[in-house]
C-alpha positions as CSV (number, residue, x, y, z in Angstrom):
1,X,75.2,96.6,3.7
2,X,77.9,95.9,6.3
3,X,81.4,97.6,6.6
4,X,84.3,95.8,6.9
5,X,86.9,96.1,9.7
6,X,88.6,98.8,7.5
7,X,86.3,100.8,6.7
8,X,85.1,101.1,10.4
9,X,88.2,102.0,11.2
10,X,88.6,104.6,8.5
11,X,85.4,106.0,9.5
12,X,86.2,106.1,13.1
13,X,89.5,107.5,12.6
14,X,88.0,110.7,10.2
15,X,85.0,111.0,12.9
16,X,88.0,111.1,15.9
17,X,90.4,113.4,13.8
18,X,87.6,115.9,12.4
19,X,86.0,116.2,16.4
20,X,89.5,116.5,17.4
21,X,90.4,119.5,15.1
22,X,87.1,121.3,15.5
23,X,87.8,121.1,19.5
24,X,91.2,122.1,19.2
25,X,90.4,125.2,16.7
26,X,87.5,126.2,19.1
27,X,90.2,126.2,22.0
28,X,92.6,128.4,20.8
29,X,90.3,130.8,19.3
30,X,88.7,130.7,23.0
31,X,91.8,131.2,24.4
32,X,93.1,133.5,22.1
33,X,90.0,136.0,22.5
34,X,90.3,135.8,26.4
35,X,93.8,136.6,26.1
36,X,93.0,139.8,24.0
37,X,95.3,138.9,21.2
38,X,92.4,138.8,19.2
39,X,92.4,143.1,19.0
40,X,95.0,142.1,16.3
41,X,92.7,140.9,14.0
42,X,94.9,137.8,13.1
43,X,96.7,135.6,15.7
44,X,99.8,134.0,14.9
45,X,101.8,131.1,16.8
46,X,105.3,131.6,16.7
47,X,107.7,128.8,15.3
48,X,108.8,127.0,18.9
49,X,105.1,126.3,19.4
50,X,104.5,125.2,15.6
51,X,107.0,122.9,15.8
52,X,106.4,121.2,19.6
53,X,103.0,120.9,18.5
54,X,104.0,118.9,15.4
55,X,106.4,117.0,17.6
56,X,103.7,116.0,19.6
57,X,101.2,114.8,16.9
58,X,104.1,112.6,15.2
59,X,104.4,111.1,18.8
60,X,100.5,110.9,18.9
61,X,100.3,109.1,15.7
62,X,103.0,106.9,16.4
63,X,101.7,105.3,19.5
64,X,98.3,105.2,17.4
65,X,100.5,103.0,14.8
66,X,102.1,101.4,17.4
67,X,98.9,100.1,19.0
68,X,98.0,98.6,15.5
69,X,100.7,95.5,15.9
70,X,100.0,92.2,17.7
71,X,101.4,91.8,21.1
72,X,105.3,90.3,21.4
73,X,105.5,87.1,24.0
């Protein structure tokens, strides 16, 4: 059985975004237990950081939508 372009895609994009998330969640936890914040037993991000963050992923998955269109002459 072979996959069509869209399903590769779809399939690459969950493999990218699932790798992506476990690396970032691994991260912060790493960095939140070297930084001792951890004592706390829950760490929380506050708003400012929430929201840059969310900035930054709209951006992200703009330029990925971005790179989807055919090249203007």
């Amino acid at each position: 059985m072979t996959m069509n372009w869209k399903t590769k895609t779809y399939f690459v994009g969950w493999l990218a975004g699932t790798a992506l998330g476990l690396l970032s969640a691994y991260l912060f936890i790493r960095s939140a237990e070297d930084d001792g914040e951890i004592d706390s037993g829950e760490v929380r991000m506050n708003t400012g950081t929430i929201l840059s963050l969310a900035l930054a992923i709209l951006g992200l998955v703009r330029q990925i939508a971005e790179a989807g269109k055919p090249k203007k002459k």
